[in-house]
C-alpha positions in Angstrom: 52.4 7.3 -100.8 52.2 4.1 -102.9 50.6 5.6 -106.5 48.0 3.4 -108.6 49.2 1.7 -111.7 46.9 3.6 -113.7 47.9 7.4 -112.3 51.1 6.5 -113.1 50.3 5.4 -116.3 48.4 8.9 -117.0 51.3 11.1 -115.3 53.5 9.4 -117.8 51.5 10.2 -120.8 50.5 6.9 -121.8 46.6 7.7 -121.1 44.4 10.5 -121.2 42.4 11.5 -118.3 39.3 9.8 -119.8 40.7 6.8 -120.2 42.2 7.2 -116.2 38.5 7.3 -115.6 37.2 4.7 -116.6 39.8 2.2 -115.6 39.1 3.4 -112.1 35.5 3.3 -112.7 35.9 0.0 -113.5 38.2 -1.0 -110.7 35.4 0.3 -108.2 32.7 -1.2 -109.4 33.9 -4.5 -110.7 32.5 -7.6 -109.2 34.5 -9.8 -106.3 34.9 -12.8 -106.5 33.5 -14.9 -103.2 34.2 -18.4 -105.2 36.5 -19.4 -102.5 35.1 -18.4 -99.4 31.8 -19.5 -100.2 33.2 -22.9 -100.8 35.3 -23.2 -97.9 32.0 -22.0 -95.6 30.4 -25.0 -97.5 32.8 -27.5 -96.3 33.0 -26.2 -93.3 29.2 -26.9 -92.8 30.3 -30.4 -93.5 32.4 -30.9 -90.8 30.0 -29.0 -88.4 27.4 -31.0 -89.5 29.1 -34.6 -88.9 30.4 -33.6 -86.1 26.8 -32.8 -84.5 25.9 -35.3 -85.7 28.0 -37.5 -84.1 27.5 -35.7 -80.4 23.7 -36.1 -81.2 24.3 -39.7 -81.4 26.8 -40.0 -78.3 24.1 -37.8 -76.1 21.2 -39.3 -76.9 21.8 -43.0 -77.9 19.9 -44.6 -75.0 16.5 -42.2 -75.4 16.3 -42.3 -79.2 17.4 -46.1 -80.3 19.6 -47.2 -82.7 17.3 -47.8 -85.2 15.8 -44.3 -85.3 18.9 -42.5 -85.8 20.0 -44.6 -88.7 16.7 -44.1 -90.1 17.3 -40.4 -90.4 20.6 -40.7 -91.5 20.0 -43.1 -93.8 17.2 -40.4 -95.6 19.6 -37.5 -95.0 22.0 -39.8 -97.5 18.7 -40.4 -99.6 18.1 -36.6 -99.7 21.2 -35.6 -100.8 21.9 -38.3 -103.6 18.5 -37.2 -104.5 19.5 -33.6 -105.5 23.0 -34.5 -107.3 21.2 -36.7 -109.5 18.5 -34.4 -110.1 21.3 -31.5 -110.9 24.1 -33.5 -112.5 25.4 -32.7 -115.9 26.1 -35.6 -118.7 29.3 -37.7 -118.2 32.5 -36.7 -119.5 35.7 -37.8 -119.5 37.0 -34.3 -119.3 36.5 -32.0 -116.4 32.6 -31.5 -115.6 32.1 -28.0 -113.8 29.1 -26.7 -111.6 27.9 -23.4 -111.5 26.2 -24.2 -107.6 28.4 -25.2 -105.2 25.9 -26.9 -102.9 26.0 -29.5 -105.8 29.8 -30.6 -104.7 28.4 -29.9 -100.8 25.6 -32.4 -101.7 27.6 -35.7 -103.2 29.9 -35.0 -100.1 27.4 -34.9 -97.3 26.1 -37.9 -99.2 29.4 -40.0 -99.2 30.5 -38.6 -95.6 26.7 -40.0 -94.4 26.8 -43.0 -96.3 30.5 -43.6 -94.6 29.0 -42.7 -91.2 26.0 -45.3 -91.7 28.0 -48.0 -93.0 30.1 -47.4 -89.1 27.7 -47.5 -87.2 26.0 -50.1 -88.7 28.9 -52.3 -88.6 29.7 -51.0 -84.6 26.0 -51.9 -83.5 25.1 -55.0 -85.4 28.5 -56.9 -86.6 26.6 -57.4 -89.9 30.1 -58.0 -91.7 30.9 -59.8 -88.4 34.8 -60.0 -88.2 35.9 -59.0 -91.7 36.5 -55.5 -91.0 37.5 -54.8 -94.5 34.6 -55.3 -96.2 32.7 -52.1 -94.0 35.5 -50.2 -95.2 35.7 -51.3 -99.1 31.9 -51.0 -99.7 32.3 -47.2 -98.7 35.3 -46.9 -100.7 33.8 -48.5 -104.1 30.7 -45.9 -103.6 33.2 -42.7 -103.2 35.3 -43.9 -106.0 31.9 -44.5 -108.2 30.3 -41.0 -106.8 33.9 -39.3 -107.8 33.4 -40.0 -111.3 29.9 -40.1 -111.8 29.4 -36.5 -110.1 33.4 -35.6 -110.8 34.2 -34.5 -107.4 37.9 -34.6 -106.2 36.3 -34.7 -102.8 35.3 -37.6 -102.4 37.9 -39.2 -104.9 40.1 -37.9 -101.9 37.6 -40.3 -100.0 38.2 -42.9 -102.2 41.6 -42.7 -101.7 41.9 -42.8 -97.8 39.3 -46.0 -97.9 41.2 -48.0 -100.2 44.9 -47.3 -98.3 42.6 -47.8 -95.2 41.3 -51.7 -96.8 44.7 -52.6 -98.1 46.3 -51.7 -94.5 43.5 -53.7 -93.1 43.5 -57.1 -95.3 47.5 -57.4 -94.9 47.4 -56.9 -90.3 46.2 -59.1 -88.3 44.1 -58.1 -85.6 46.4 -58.4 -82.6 48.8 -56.1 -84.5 46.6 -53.2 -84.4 46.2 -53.7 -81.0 49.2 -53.6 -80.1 50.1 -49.8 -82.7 53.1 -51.7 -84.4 52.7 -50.0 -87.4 56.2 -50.2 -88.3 55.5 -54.2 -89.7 57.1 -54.7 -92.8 53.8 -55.9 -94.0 52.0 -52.4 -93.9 55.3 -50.7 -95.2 54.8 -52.8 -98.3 52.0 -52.8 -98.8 51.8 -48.8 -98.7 54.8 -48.8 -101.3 52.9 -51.0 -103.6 49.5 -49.4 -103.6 51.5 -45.8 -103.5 53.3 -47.4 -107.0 49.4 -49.0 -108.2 48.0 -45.1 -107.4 51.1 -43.6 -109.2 50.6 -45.5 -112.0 46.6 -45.4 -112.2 47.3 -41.5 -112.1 49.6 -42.0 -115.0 47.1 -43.8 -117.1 44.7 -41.4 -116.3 46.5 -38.6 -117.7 47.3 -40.5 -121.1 44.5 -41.9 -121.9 42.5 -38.9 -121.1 39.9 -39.7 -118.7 39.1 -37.0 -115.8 42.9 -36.3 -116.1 42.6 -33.5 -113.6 42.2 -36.3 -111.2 46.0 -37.0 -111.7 46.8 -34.6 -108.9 45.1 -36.3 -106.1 46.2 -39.5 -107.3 50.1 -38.0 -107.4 49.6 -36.8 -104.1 48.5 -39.3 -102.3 51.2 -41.7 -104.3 54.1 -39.5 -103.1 53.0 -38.8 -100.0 52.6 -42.1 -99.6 55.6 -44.1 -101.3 58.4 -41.6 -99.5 56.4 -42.1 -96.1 56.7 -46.0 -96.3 60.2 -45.8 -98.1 61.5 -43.5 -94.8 59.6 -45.9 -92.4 61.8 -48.6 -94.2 65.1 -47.1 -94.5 64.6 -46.0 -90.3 63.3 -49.9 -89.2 64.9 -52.6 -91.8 68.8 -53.3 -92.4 69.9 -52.8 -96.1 69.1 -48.5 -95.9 71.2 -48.0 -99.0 68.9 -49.9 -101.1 65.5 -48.3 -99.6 67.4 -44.9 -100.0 68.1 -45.7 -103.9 64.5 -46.5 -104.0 63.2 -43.0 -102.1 65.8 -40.9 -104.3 64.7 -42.8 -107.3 60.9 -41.8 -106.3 61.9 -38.1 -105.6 63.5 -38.1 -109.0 60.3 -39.3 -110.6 58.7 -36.6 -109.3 60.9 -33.7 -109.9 60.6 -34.5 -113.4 56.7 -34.5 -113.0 56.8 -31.3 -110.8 59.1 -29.8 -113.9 57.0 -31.1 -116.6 53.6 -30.0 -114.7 55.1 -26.8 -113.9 54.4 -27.6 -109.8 56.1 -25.9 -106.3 53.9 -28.8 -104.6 55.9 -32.0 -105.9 58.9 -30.1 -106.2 59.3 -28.8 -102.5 58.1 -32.5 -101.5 60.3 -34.1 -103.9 63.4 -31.8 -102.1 62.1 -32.1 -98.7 61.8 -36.4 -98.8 65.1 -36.7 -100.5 66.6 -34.6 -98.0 65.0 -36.2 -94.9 66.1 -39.6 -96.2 70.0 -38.4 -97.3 70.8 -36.5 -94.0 69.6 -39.8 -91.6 72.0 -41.9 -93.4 74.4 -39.3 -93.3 74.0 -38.6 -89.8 73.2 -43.0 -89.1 77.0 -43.6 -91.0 78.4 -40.6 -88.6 77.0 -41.3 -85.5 78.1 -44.8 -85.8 81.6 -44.9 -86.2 84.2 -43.4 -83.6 82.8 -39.8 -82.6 85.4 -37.7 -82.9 86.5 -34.1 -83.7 86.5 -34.8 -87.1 83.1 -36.7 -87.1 81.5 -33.0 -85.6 83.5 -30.9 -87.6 81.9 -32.9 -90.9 78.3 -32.7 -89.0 78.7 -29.2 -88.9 79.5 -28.5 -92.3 76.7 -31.5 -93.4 74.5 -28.6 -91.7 75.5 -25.2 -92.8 75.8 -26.7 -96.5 72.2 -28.2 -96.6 70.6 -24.9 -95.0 73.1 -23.0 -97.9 71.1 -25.7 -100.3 67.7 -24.3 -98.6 68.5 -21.2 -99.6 69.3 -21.6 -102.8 66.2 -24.0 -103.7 63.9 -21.4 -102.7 65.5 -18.3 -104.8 66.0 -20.4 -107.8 63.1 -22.7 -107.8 61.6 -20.7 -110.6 64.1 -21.7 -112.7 64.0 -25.1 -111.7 60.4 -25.3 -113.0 61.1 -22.8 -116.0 58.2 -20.3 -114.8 58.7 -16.7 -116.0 
């Protein structure tokens, strides 16, 4: 029978029996906390709620009309913008908290909505006729504006997606989407150099103070995205050493962050890239010279050392990060 903190305490003298009695007055009556599920139920509404949204529109596009339907979503995104302005605290360059949730709910339904209508809009009537990138930069501008104006992470999340979404758009041609080829060295470019733009926006953001705790999505969207594109490179183009320089340099970066910020995320994403990236060249230089016992035996070793390394990273990560 597992015994209570606080009966142990009193069986060892440290309390008295009143003092046992209250702590366990106090651990049945305190308050829980339903901060987190209330929010995820929130978000979960969001989805729900675009969703229907959509099938609405797919089931009953001929009998309602176009123009009816992006009418009411059009003052659904009225409604809600409407109540975040009305509930919005002052500006500030440091974090900006709400005691309501539906406030966050609110700007997000809005942005989603607004993102929706600016779709559909685009789908039915061509009004930016070919130049698909403007549809999907005017949404991004408003979440980026909404994400600091109404400080929601959210949408800055939006933000994010829509601008890596416009700068994969402006660099590929049409026929290349087409045809999936998303391995063209233009996209894996231009991914590293708006993951390097992000990074260092996120960076800036941290010293120079304003909505630092933005940093994080910024960071992990940059790594995400710089050791994505740095692996598509080092699997597609010739010269792997040098994009494998680049991805270790960029795990480094981050391992230091991860350290300094005191973060399992980076860290174990930091590890996890490196190590994708160092075991295909391993296996690459292997694999392509003479296959022979030799070659195996090393291939086993490469294997039972890197899972020994596994282990090790995650008993020890602790004192990699320098948490108690």
């Amino acid at each position: 029978m597992i015994t209570k903190p606080s009966e142990q305490l009193y069986k060892d003298g440290i309390i008295n029996y009143e003092q046992l009695k209250n702590i366990n007055d106090f651990e049945i009556n305190k308050p829980m906390s339903v901060y987190w599920e209330l929010r995820t139920i929130l978000y979960l509404g969001i989805l729900l709620f675009i969703s229907g949204i959509g099938i609405f529109i797919y089931q009953n596009i001929d009998t309602i009309g176009h123009q009816v339907i992006l009418g009411l979503i059009l003052i659904s995104i009225v409604v809600c913008f409407y109540y975040a302005y009305k509930h919005k605290l002052p500006y500030s360059n440091e974090q900006v908290k709400y005691d309501s949730p539906f406030f966050d709910y609110s700007v997000t339904l809005g942005c989603l909505l607004f993102g929706v209508f600016i779709g559909y809009i685009q789908h039915q009537y061509s009004i930016f006729g070919l130049h698909y990138g403007i549809a999907t930069l005017l949404p991004t501008v408003v979440f980026f504006v909404c994400a600091y104006y109404f400080d929601n992470r959210g949408v800055l999340s939006l933000g994010i997606s829509g601008l890596a979404a416009w700068a994969g758009l402006t660099v590929t041609p049409t026929q290349l989407l087409e045809a999936n080829d998303f391995s063209n060295s233009y996209i894996i470019l231009t991914a590293i150099l708006l993951g390097l733009v992000i990074a260092a926006f996120a960076h800036l953001s941290e010293v120079k103070n304003i909505k630092k705790h933005f940093a994080f999505s910024y960071h992990n969207f940059a790594i995400n995205m710089l050791c994505v594109a740095t692996l598509s490179a080092l699997f597609e183009f010739s010269y792997k050493i040098i994009f494998l320089i680049c991805l270790v340099g960029i795990c480094f970066y981050y391992i230091k962050y991860a350290v300094f910020k005191q973060s399992f995320l980076f860290l174990l994403l930091s590890v996890i890239y490196a190590y994708i990236g160092l075991t295909y060249l391993i296996f690459k230089m292997m694999l392509d010279s003479q296959i022979n016992e030799g070659i195996i035996g090393l291939i086993f070793i490469y294997v039972i050392a890197s899972c020994a390394g596994i282990v090790f990273f995650f008993l020890y990560y602790k004192r990699i990060l320098k948490l108690k």
